[in-house]
N, C-alpha and C positions, 0 to 999 in steps of 0.2 A: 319341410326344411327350407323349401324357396321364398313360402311366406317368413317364415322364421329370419330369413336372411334379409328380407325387404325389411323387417322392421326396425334389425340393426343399423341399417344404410341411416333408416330413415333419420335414426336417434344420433347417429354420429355426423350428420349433416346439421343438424338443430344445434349440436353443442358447439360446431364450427365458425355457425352462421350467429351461436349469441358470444362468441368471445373474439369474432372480426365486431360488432357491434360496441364490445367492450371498449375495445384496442382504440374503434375510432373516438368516442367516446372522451377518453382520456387523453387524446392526440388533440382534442379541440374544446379541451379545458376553458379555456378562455376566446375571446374575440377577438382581442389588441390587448396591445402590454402597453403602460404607462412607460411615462418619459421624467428624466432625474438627473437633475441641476445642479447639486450638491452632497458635497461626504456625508450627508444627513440619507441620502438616500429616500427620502421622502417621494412617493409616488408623486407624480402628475396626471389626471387622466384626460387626456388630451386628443381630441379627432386630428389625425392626419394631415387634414386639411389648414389646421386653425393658424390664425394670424399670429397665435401669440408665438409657435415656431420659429418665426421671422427674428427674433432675437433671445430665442431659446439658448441653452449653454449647449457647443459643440466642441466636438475636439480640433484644436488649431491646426495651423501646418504645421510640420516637422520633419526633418530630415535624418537617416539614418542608410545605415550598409548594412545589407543581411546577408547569408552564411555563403552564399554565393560573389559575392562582391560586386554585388549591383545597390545602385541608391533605390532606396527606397522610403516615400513620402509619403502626404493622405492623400495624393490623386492614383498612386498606387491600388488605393480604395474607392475609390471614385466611381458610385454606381453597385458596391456591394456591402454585404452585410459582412461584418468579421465579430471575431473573437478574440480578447488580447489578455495578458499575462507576464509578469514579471518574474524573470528565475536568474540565476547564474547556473553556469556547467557542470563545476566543481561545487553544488548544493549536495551535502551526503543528507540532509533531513526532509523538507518539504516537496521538493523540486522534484526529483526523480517520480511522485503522484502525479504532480500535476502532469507533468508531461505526458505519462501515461496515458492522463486524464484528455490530453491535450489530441493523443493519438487516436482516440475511442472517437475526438468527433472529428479528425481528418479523415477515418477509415468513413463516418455517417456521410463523409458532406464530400468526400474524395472525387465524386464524378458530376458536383456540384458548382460548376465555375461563378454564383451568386456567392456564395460564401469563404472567406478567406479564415485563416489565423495568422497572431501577430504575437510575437513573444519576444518581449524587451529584456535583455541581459543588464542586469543593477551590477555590475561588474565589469564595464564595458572595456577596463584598460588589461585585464586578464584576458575577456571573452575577447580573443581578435577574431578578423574573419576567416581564419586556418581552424583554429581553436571552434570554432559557432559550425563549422563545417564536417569538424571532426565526427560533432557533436551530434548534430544532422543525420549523416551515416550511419551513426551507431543507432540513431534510436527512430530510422524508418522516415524521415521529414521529408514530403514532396517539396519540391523545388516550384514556387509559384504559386503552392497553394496556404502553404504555413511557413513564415516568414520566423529567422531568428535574426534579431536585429542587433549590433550594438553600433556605438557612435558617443559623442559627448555627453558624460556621466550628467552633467547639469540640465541639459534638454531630458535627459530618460526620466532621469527624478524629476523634475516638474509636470511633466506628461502624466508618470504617475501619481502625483502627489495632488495636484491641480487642476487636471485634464479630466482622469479616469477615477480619481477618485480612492482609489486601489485599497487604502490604510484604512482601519478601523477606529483608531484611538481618536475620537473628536472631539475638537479644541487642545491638544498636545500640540505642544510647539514645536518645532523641527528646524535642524540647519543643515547648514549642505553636507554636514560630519554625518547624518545620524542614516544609518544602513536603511534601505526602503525593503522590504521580506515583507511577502503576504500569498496569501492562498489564492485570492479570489480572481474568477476569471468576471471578465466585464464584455456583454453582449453590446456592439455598436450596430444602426442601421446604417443605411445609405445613403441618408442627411447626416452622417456622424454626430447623430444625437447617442444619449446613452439609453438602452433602454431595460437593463437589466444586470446584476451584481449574483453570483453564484460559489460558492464554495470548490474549491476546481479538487478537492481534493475526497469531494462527496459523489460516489457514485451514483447517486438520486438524484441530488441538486444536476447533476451532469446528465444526465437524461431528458430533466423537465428545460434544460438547457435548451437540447435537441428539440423538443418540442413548441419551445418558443423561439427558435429561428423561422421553424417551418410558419409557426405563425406569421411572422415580420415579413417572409417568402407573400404571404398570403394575401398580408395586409399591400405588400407593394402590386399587387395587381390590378 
């Protein structure tokens, strides 16, 4: 019986030992994630180091107030990696996912002070900071670590539109009228380069998310 028992130890240690091998495995998919200039989304693959960074596209300065009614800008981020997203409050179709979505990686990165989130309100004269606050409360948002922001509808929309990229539709013209709605969450690093576009409403995409922060984690060491 005691050899009997040794054998099963032995066998439930193996199966342990190849699905921690697994896990890593898939955790370090890749080496470095490419860098992206344009709503074309077109990789770059680019070393860290390279000169052509020096006038890479980054995301500008900007100014906004988050659910708290503090300002908040890109030195805000200054030094860390984020996560950003455009929603309104009062969204009864996409929005309520992402957030969700939004939640699954504060809960990952919660006792992570390298990683922030940043979620732009496209409805910024609705969304006030009582309202962004409300908002907050209800659905679990750390204060300082996931940022709801609103401010001037014109500054949000061009960030989105021009910054991050956010839209899908390329080469569609757009005016200040036409509403900015999209899924997608947009990975930044700590040069506020862009380094990757995800589906914020895919539970998979939102995984390999997580796995490519920990990357960018990696690569800044």
């Amino acid at each position: 019986m005691k050899k009997y028992n040794l054998i099963i130890i032995a066998l439930i240690t193996l199966i342990v030992l190849s699905c921690k091998e697994q896990v890593e495995e898939k955790s370090s998919r890749v080496d470095g994630l490419p860098y992206y200039s344009d709503a074309s989304f077109t990789p770059h693959w680019l070393d860290s180091k390279s000169e052509a960074l020096s006038t890479f596209h980054k995301i500008p300065e900007f100014n906004l107030t988050n659910q708290d009614g503090q300002k908040v800008t890109e030195k805000t981020f200054e030094n860390k990696i984020y996560v950003t997203d455009f929603f309104f409050t009062s969204c009864p179709g996409i929005c309520p996912k992402m957030t969700e979505n939004m939640s699954v990686l504060q809960e990952a990165f919660k006792h992570d002070a390298e990683v922030l989130l940043l979620s732009h309100s496209v409805t910024p004269v609705k969304d006030s900071v009582s309202t962004l606050k409300h908002y907050a409360e209800g659905k679990g948002v750390i204060s300082n670590k996931w940022h709801l922001v609103t401010g001037d509808r014109k500054q949000i929309y061009d960030l989105g539109r021009q910054s991050y990229f956010v839209e899908e539709d390329l080469g569609g013209e757009k005016t200040d009228d036409d509403f900015l709605h999209t899924e997608n969450f947009v990975l930044i690093d700590k040069d506020k380069h862009i380094r990757g576009i995800y589906n914020g409403l895919n539970k998979t995409a939102v995984q390999q998310l997580i796995a490519d922060i920990k990357t960018l984690e990696i690569e800044d060491k």
